[in-house]
N, C-alpha and C positions, 0 to 999 in steps of 0.2 A: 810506940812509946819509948822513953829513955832508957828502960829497964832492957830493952830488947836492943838496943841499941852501943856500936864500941865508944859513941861519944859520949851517950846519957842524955842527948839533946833526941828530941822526936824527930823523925823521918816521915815526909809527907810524899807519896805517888798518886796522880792522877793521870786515868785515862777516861779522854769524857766518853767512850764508845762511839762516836763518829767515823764516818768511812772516810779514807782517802780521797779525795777528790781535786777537781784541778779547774775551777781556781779554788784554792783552799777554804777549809770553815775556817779554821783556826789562823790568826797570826801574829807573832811575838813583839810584843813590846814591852818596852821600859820607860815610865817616866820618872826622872829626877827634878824635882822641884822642893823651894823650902818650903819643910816640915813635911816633905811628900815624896816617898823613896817606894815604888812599887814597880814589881817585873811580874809578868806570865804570858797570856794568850787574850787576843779577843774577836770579835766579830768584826769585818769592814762595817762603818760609820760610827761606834762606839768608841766614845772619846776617853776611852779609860782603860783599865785589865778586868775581865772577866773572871777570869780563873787565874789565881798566883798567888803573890807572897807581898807583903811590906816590909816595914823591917822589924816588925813585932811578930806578926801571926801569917800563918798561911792558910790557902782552902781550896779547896778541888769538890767538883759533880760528877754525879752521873746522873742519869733521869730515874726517878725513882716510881713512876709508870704507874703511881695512883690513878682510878678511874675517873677522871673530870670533863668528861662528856658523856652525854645520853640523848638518846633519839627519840621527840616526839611524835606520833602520827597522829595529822591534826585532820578537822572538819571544815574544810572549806565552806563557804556561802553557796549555793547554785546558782543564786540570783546576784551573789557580788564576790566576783573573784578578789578580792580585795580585804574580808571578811574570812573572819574563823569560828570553830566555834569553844567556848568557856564557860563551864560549868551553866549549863543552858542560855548561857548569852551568845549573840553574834557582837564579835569587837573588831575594829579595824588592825588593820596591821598597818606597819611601816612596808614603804615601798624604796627600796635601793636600785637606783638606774646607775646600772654601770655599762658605760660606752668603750668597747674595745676596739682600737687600733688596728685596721689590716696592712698590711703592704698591697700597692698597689689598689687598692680602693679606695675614692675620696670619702665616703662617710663609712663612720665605728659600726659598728655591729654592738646594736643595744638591747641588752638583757634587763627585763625587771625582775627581782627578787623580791618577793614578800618574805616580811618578816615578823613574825608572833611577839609572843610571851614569850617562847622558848626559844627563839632564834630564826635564823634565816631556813627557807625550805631551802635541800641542797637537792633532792632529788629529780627537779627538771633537767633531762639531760644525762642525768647521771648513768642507768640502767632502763632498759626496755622493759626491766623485770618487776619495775616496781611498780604499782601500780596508785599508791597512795602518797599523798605529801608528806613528807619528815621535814619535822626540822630540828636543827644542831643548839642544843642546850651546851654552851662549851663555858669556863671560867674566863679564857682568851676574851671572848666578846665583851667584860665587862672592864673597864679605867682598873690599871693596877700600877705597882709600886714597886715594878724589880727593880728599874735603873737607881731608884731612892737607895734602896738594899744594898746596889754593887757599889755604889758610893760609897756608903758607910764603911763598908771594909777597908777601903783605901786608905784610911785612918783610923782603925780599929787598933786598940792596943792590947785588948784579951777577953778571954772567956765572953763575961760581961759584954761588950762592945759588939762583940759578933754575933751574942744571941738578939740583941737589940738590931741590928742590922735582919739577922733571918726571921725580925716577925713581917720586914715589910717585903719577905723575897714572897714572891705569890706566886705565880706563872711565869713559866713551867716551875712545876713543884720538884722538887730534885733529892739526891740523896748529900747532903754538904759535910765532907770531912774539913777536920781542923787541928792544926797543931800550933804552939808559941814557944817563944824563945825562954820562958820561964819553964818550960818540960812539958806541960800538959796537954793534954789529944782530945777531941770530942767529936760526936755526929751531932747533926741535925735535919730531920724531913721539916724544911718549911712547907709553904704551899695554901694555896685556900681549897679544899677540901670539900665538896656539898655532902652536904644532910640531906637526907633523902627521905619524905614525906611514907612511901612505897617503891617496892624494887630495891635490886641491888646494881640498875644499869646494866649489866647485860645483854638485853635485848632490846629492842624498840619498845614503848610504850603507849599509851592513848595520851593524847594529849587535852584532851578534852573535860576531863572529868575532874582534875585536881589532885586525882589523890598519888602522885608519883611524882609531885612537885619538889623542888629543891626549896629545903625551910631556913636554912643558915648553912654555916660552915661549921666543921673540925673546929674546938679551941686550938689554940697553937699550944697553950700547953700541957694537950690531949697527944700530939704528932710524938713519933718516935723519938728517941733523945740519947744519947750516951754521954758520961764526963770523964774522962781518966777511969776507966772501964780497968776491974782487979788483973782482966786475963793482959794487958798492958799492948792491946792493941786494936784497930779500928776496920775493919774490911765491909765495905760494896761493890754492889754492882748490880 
């Protein structure tokens, strides 16, 4: 915040805790365009900044490592690998054929994936040790609204504009600082968050029976929050 500062204007650092690597996560851009002055960092194919600044507000992440995955252990059919089972019903699954690419071999190498209620089985293949199907209950798997979110910032002009922006950041859910050029500093944990029927996800669960189901989500504004905090300043990680 200003108060902590020799200009009085906020001071904003980010480190997204990503490792070094080559060819890089991160990389710098600026666009100038009218009504559209934005510089920081982004990912190859994304046609905009990720992380940075306009010329009103700025904003930085880190992953903020809420649990939004849990592992069902589900009941296969005996008589139809195809089938699961649900609160004493047998229901089909979705089947995902994914054909991989070899070198040197004219036909892919194809994998079928069933897929539940709760997500794709991941453990064919996975471990010798497993001996039952899981499948990945992930937020990832569901249509979401970061790139809506990263947008909005690009013309964000305060407070207001950014919280409107952080309700459609979903996936991944992060930890988002914020500072503007009027002085003021805020957090925010966006994210879609599940409500959890039973369990607290930590370990694998039945998938069978219902009752460790995901019922909705976290209100958003339920999520953590800060606004020009008295101690006059904003720390994550």
């Amino acid at each position: 915040g200003g108060s902590r500062t020799n200009t009085g204007k906020p001071f904003l650092a980010n480190d997204p805790h990503l490792s070094i690597q080559n060819p890089s996560v991160w990389y710098e851009i600026h666009l100038d365009a009218p009504d559209l002055h934005i510089a920081g960092v982004t990912f190859v194919g994304v046609p905009g900044v990720v992380l940075g600044h306009n010329d009103r507000i700025a904003w930085g992440a880190t992953n903020s490592e809420v649990d939004v995955q849990d592992l069902f252990i589900e009941k296969i059919n005996p008589n139809n690998p195809r089938q699961y089972e649900y609160q004493g019903q047998w229901l089909d699954g979705t089947v995902w054929r994914e054909e991989i690419r070899v070198r040197g071999q004219a036909e892919p190498v194809v994998h079928e994936i069933l897929v539940t209620r709760h997500g794709p089985i991941i453990t064919a293949g996975v471990s010798d040790r497993i001996s039952q199907p899981v499948a990945l209950r992930w937020t990832a798997h569901d249509p979401g609204t970061l790139f809506r979110s990263v947008a909005m910032l690009w013309t964000a002009r305060n407070w207001q504009d950014f919280q409107a922006a952080m309700r459609l950041w979903d996936v991944p859910s992060q930890n988002i600082v914020y500072a503007d050029i009027d002085g003021n500093i805020g957090y925010q944990m966006p994210g879609r968050i599940p409500v959890r029927a039973g369990g607290e996800g930590s370990a694998p669960v039945n998938g069978w029976t219902g009752e460790y189901e995901w019922t909705g989500w976290i209100p958003y504004d339920d999520l953590p929050a800060a606004y020009n905090p008295a101690k006059g300043f904003v720390a994550t990680a």
